[in-house]
Each structure stands twice: as structure tokens, then as C-alpha cells.
DSSP file (Angstrom, degrees, kcal/mol; ACC not computed):
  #  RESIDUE AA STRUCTURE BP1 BP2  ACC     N-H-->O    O-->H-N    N-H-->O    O-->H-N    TCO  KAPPA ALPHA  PHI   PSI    X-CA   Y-CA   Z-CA
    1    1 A X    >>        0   0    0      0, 0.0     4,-2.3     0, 0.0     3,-1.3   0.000 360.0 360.0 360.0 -48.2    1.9  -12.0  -33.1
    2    2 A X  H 3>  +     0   0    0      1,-0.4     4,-2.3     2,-0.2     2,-0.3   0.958 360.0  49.2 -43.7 -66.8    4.4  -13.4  -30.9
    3    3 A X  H 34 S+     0   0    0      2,-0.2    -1,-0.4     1,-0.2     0, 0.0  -0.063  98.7  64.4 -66.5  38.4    7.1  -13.0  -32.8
    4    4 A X  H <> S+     0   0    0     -3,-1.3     4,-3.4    -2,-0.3     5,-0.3   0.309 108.7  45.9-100.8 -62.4    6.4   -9.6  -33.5
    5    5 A X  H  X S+     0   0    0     -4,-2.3     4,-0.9     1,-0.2     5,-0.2   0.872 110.2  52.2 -70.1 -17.0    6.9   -9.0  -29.6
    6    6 A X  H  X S+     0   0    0     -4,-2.3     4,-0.9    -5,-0.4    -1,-0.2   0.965 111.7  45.3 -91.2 -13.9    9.9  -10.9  -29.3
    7    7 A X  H >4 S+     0   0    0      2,-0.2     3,-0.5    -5,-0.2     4,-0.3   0.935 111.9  49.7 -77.3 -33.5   11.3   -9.1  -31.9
    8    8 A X  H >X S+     0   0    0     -4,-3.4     3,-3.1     1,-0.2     4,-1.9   0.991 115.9  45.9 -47.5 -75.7   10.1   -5.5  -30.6
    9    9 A X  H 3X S+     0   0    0     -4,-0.9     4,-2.0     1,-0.3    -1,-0.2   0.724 107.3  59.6 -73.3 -15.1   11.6   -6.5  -26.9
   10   10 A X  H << S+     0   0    0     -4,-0.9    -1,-0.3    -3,-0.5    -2,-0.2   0.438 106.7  48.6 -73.7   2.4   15.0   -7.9  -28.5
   11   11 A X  H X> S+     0   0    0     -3,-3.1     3,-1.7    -4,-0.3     4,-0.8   0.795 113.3  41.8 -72.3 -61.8   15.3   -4.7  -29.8
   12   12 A X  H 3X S+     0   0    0     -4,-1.9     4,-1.5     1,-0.3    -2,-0.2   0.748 112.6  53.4 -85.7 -31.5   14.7   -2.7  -26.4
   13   13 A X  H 3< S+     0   0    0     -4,-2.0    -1,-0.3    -5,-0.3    -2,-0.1   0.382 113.1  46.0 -76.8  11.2   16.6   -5.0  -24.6
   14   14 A X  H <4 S+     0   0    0     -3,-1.7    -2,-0.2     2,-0.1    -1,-0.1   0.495 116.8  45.0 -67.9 -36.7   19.7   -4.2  -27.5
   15   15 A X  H >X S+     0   0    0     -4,-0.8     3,-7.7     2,-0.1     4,-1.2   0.914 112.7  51.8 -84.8 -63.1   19.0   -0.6  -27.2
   16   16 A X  T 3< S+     0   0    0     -4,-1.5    -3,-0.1     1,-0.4    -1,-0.1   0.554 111.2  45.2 -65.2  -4.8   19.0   -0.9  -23.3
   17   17 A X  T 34 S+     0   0    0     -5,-0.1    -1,-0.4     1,-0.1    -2,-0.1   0.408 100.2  68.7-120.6   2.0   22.3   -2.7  -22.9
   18   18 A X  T <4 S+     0   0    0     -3,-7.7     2,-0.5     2,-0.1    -2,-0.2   0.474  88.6  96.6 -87.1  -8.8   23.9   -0.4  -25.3
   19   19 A X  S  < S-     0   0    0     -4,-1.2     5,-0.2     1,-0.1    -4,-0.0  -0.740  83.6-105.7 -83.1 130.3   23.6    2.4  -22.7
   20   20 A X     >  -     0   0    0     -2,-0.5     4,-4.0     1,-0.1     5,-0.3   0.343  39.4-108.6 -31.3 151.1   25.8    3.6  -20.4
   21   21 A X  H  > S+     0   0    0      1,-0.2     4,-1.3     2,-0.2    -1,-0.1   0.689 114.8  54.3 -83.7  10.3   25.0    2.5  -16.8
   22   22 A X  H  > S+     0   0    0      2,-0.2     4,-1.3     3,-0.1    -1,-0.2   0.747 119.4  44.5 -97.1 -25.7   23.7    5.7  -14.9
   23   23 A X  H  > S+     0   0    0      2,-0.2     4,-1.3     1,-0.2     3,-0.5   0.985 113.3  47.9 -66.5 -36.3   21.1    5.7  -18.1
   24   24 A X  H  X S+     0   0    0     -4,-4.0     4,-1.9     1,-0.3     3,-0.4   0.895 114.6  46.1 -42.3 -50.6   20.6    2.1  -17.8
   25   25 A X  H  < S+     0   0    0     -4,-1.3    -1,-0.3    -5,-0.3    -2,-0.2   0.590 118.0  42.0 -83.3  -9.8   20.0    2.7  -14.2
   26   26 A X  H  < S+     0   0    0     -4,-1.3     3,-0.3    -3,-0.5    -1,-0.2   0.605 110.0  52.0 -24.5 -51.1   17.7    5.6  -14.8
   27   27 A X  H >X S+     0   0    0     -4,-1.3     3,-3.9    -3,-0.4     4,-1.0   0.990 113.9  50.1 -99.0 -87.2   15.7    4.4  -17.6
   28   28 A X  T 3< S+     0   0    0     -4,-1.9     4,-0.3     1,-0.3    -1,-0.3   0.215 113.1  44.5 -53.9  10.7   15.2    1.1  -15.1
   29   29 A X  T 34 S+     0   0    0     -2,-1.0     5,-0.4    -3,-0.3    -1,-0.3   0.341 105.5  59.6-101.9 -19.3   14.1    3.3  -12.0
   30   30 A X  T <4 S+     0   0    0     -3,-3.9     4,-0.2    -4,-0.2    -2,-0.2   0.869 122.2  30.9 -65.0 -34.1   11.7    5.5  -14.4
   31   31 A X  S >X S+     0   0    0     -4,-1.0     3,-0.9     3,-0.1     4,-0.7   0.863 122.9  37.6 -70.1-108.9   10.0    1.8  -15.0
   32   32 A X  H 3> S+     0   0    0     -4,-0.3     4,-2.6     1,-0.3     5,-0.4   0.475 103.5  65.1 -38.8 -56.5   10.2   -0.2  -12.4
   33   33 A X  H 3> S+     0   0    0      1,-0.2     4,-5.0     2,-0.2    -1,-0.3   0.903 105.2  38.7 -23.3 -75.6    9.7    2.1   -9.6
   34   34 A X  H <> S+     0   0    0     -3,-0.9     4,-2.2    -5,-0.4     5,-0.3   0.916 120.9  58.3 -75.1 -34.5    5.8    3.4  -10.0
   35   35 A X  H  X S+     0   0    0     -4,-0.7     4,-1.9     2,-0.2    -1,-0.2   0.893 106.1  39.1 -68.2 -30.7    5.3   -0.3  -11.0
   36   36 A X  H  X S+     0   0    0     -4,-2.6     4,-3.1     3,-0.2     5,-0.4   0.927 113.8  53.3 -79.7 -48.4    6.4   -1.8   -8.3
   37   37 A X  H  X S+     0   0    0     -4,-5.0     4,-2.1    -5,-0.4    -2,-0.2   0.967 106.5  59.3 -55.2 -33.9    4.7    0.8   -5.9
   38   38 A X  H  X S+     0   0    0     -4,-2.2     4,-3.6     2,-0.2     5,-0.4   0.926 110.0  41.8 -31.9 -57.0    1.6    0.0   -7.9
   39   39 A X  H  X S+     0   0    0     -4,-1.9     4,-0.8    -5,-0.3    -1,-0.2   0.947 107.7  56.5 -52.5 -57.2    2.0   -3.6   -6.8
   40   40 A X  H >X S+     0   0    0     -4,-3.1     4,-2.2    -5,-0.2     3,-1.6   0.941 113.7  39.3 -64.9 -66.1    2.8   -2.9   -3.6
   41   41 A X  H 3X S+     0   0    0     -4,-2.1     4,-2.6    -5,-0.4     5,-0.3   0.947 116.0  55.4 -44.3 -56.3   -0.8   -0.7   -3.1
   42   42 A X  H 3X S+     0   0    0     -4,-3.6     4,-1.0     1,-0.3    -1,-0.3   0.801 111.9  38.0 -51.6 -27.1   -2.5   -3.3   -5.0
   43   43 A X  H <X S+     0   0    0     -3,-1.6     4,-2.1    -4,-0.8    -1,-0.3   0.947 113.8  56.9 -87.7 -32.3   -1.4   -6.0   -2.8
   44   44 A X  H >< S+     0   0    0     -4,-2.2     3,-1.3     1,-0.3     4,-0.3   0.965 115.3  40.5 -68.7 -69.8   -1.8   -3.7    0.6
   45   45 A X  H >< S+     0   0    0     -4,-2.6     3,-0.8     1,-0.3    -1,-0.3   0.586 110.8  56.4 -56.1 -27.8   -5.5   -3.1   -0.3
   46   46 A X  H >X S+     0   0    0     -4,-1.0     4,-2.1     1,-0.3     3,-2.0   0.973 112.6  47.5 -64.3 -63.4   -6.2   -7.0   -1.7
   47   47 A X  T << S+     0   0    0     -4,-2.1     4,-0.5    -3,-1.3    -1,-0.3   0.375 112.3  48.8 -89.8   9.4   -5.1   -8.1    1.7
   48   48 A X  T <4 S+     0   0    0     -3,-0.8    -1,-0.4    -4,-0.3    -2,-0.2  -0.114 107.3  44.6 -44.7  17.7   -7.0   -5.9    3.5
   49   49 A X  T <> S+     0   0    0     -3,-2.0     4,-1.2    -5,-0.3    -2,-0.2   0.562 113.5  57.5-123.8 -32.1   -9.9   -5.9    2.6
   50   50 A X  H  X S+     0   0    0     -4,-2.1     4,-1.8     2,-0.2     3,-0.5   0.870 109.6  46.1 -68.3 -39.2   -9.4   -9.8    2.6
   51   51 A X  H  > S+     0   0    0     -4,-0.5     4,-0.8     1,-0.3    -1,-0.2   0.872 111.0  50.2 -74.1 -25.3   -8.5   -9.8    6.3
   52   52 A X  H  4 S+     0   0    0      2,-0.2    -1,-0.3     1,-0.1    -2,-0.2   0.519 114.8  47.9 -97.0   4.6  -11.4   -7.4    7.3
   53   53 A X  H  < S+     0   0    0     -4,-1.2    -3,-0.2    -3,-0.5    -2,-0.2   0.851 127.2  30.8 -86.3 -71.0  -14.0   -9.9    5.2
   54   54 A X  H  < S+     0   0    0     -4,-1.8     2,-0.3     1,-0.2    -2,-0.2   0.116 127.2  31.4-139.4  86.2  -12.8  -12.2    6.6
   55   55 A X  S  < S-     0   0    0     -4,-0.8     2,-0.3    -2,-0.1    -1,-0.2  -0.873  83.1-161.3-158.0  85.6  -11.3  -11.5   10.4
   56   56 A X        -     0   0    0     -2,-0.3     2,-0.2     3,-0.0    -3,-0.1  -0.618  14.7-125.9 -84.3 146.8  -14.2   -8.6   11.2
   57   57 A X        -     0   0    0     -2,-0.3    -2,-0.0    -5,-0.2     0, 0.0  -0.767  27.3-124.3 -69.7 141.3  -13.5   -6.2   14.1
   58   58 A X        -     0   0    0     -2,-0.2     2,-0.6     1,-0.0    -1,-0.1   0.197  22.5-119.7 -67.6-161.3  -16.4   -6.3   16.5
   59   59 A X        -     0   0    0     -3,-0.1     2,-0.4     2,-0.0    -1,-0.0  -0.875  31.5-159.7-146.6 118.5  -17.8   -3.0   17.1
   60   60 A X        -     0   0    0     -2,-0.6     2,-0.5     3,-0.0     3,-0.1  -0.876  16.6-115.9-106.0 128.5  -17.5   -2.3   20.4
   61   61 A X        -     0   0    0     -2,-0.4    -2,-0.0     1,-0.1     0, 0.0  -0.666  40.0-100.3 -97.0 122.2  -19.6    0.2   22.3
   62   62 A X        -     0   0    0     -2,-0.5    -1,-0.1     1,-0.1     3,-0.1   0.562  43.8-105.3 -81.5 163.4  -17.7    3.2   23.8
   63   63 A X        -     0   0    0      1,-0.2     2,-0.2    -3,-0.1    -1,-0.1  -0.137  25.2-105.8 -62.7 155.4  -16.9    3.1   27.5
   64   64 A X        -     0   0    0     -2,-0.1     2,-0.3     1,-0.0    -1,-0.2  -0.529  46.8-139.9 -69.3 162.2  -18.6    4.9   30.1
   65   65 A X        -     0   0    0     -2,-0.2     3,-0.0     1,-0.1    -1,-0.0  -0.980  31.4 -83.4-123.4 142.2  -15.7    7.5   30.7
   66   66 A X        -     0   0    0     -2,-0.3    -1,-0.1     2,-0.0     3,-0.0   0.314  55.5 -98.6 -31.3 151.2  -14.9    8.5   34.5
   67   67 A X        -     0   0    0      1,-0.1     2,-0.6     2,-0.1    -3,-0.0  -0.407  44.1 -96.7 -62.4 162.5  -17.2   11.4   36.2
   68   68 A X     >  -     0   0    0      1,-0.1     4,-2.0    -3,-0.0    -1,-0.1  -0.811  28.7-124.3-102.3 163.1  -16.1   14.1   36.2
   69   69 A X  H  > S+     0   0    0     -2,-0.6     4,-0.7     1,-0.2    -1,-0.1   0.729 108.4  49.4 -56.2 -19.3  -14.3   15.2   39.7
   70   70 A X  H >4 S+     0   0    0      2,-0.2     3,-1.5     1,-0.1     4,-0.2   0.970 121.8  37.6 -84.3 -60.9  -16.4   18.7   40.6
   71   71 A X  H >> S+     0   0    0      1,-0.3     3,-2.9     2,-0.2     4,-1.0   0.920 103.1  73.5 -69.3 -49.2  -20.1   16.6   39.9
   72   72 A X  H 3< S+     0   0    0     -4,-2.0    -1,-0.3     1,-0.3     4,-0.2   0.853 110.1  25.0 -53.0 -36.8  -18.9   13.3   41.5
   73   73 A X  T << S+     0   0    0     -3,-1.5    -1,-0.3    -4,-0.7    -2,-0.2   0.399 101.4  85.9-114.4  27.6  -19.1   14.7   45.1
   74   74 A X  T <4 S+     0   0    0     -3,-2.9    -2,-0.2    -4,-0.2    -1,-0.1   0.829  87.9  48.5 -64.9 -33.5  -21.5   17.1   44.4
   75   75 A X  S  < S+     0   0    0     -4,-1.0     2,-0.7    -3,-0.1    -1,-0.2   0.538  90.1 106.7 -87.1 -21.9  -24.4   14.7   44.9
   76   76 A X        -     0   0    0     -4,-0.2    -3,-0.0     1,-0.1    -1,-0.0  -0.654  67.3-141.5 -75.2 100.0  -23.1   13.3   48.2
   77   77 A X              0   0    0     -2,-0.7    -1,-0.1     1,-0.3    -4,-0.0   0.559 360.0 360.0  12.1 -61.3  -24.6   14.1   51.1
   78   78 A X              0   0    0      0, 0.0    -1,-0.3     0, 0.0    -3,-0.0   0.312 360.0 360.0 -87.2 360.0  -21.4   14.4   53.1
């Protein structure tokens, strides 16, 4: 079984290094690219979700917000 894949990928690395290099470099950005942004997501979300287990935000409950100015000296006497 192994050697079955090592012959298969000594073949695709044969083919891939008998092409020119804007195919080479083509072929490897058709690849590599959406895998590595995969990784990249896969890792953002791992480590969130690992910081918010376990580094929680508190839940804070909203502020009073200023009065507003016409009410605020309505009530006053003066």
C-alpha cells in the first residue's frame, strides 16, 4: 500500500517538475492556496473557541445611559 503511494506521488512530482514554471506555479496556487486558507479558518476557530472556554467574557449589564437634557430639568422645581 505504501509503495503504491510512493510510486503514484513520484510520478506527480515527475510530471510537476517537467512543467514550465508559470504552470508549476499555477498548478501549486490551485493546491495550496484553499488548503492553506482552510488551515488558517480551522486554526482561527480552534483557538477561539478555546480562549472563550476557557478566558470567558463576563456579561456585563448595560449602563444606565445619561437623561435625557429636555426631562432632566423638567422635574426641578427651579
Amino acid at each position: 500500500m505504501v509503495d503504491a503511494f510512493e510510486q503514484w506521488w513520484d510520478g506527480v512530482e515527475l510530471w510537476m517538475a517537467q512543467l514550465a514554471f508559470p504552470f508549476q506555479f499555477g498548478l501549486l496556487m490551485c493546491v495550496l492556496l484553499p488548503l492553506c486558507l482552510g488551515a488558517a479558518r480551522l486554526i482561527d476557530r480552534v483557538v477561539d473557541n478555546a480562549s472563550s472556554r476557557y478566558n470567558p467574557v463576563p456579561k456585563v449589564p448595560p449602563a444606565a445611559g445619561p437623561a435625557e437634557p429636555g426631562k432632566a430639568d423638567a422635574g426641578s422645581g427651579s
